[in-house]
N, C-alpha and C positions, 0 to 999 in steps of 0.2 A: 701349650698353656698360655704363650703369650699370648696367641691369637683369640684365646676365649678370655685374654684377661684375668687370667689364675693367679696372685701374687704370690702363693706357695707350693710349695712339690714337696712329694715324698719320691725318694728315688730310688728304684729298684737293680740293685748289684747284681748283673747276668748281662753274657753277652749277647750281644756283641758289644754292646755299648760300653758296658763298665760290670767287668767280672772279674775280681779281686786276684785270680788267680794269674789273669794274663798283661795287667796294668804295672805299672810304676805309681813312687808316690807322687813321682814328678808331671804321670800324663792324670795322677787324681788331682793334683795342682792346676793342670791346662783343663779338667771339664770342669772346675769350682768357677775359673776366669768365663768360661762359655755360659754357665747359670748366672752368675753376676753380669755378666755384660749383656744381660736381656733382663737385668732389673727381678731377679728371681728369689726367693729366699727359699735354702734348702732346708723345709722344717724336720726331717728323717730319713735317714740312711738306711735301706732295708737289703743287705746282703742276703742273697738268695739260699734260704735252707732247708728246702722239702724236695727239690728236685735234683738235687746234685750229691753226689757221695759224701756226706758229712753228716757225723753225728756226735755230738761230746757226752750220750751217756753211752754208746758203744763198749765193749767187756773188751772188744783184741786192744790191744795199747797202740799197734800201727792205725789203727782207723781212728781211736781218740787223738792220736799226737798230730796223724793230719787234719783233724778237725778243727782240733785247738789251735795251730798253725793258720788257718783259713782265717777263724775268729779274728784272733792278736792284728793280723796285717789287717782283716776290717775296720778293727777300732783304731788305726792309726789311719787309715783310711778317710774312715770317718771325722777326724779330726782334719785330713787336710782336704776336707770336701768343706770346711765351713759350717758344719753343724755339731750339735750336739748330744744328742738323739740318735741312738740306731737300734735296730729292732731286734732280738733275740727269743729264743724260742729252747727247751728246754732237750733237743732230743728224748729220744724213743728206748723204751729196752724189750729187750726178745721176749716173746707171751709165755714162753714155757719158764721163764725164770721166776722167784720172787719180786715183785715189783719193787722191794724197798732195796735191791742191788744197784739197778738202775738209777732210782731217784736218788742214792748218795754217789754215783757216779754223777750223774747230774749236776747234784749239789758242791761237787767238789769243784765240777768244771764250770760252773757260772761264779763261783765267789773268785776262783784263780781270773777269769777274763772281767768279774766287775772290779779286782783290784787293780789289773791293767786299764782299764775304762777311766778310772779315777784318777789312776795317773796322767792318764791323754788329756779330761777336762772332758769326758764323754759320760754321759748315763745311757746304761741299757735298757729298753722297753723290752720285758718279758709278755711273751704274746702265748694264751691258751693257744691249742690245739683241738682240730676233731679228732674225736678217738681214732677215725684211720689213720688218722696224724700219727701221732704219738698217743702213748698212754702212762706218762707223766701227769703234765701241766694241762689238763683239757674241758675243767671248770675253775668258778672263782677260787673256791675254797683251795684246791691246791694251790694257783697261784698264789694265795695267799699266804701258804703255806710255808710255799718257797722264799719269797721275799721275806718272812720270818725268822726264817731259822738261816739264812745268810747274813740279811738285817745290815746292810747298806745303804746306802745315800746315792752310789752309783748303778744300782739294779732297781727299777720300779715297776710299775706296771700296766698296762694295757690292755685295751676292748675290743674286740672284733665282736662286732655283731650277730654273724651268723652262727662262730664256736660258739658264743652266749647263748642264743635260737636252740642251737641245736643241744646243748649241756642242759638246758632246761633254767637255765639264770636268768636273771634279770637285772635291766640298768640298775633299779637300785639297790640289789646286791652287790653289783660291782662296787655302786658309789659306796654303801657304805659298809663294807668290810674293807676298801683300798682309802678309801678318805683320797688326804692330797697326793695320795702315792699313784693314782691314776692320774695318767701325763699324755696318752693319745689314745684316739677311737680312729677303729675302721667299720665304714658305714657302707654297708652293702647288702643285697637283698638275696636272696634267699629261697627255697622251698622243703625244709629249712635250709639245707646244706645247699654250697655253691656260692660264686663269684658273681652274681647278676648287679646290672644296672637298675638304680632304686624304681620301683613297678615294674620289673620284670620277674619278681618274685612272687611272694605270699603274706613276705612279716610286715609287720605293722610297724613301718620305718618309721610313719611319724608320733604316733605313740610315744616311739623309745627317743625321738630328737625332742619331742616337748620336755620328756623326762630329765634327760641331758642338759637342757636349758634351766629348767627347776633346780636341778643341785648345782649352777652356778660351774659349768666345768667353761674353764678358760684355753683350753687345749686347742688339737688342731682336727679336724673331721678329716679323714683322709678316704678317697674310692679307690678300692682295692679289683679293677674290675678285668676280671684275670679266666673269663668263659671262653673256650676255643672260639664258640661261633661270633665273635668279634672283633677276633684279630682280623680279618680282610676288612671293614669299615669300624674302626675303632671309636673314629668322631660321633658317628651317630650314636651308641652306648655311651659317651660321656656324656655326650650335650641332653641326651634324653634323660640322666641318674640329674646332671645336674639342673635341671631343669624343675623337675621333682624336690631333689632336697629343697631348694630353693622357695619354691612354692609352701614346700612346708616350713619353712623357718620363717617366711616374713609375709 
């Protein structure tokens, strides 16, 4: 990010680099000195939670207690990373259950970790889901939902573009059933589903950034570009997405 002149990061919690599980708070202390000492500001902390054993609306109690355990040391985490900001997600419940078991398991394990959050000086970004995701939080309306019926200051909420695409929502659904409670976007492209660099998709990226610009959102844009076939030249996927966004915003 230095190198293309990035002044913000969203930083992603997995390893090798920084996996909540195998860190101290002390070595989340020495990579906060390594983003600062390259003039970086870290706008969100995203702890890894689609890929790894964790789920807080989980029914066994050993998989929720290690879940919520993962969370807690996140959000202290997050506070000695220097931000503010980290990103959460609602967990999933089993398809053969009623889904309203799950969503108060949920519901119970995001207000217990947004009151811990509020203690640290941290707010949650609650982030939809694609239905293979979870089948909780995986349009506005639930999220909206959620952040309702917990109704804190330190759980808000958040856009992913492509769960939006693919939920069948729109930017200004998002903006206006979240109002100011929308506090980050992730902008990425699509066909609809997937992690592509912006024109490696289908969605009408700039469409939805003119959109974004019209309701006045002061937030952060953040690329989420996370498609196998980029991990051996990464650079090229970013310099191409940003290239693009770029193009369209000025």
């Amino acid at each position: 990010m230095v190198k293309y002149e990035i002044p913000n990061i969203e930083l992603w919690g997995g390893f090798p680099h920084l996996y909540s599980e195998d860190i101290s708070l002390s070595d989340a202390a020495r990579i906060r000195k390594e983003i600062e000492s390259r003039c970086l500001n870290l706008a969100c902390y995203t702890p890894e939670q689609l890929m790894y054993a964790n789920n807080i609306a989980a029914k066994e109690p050993e998989i929720q207690k290690r879940s919520m355990d993962y969370y807690l040391k996140n959000i202290e985490i997050t506070a000695e990373l220097g931000t503010n900001l980290m990103l959460m997600t609602s967990g999933w419940g089993y398809y053969h259950e009623p889904i309203e078991e799950a969503w108060s398991r949920s519901r119970e394990a995001l207000a217990i970790l947004a009151h811990m959050a509020e203690k640290s000086g941290v707010t949650l970004l609650l982030e939809p889901l694609q239905p293979f995701e979870s089948n909780l939080i995986t349009n506005v309306q639930t999220l909206k939902r959620m952040l309702q019926e917990i109704n804190m200051d330190s759980l808000k909420g958040m856009m992913d573009i492509v769960a939006m695409a693919v939920a069948g929502d729109t930017v200004k659904d998002y903006f206006e059933a979240l109002g100011t409670d929308l506090l980050h976007i992730h902008v990425i492209d699509g066909t609809p589903s997937g992690h592509l660099a912006v024109g490696d998709g289908n969605l009408p990226i700039d469409q939805y950034l003119k959109e974004i610009v019209d309701f006045q959102y002061h937030g952060y844009l953040s690329m989420e570009l996370a498609a196998s076939n980029y991990y051996p030249e990464p650079d090229k996927a970013f310099l191409r997405s940003l290239e693009n966004i770029r193009k369209m915003l000025y």
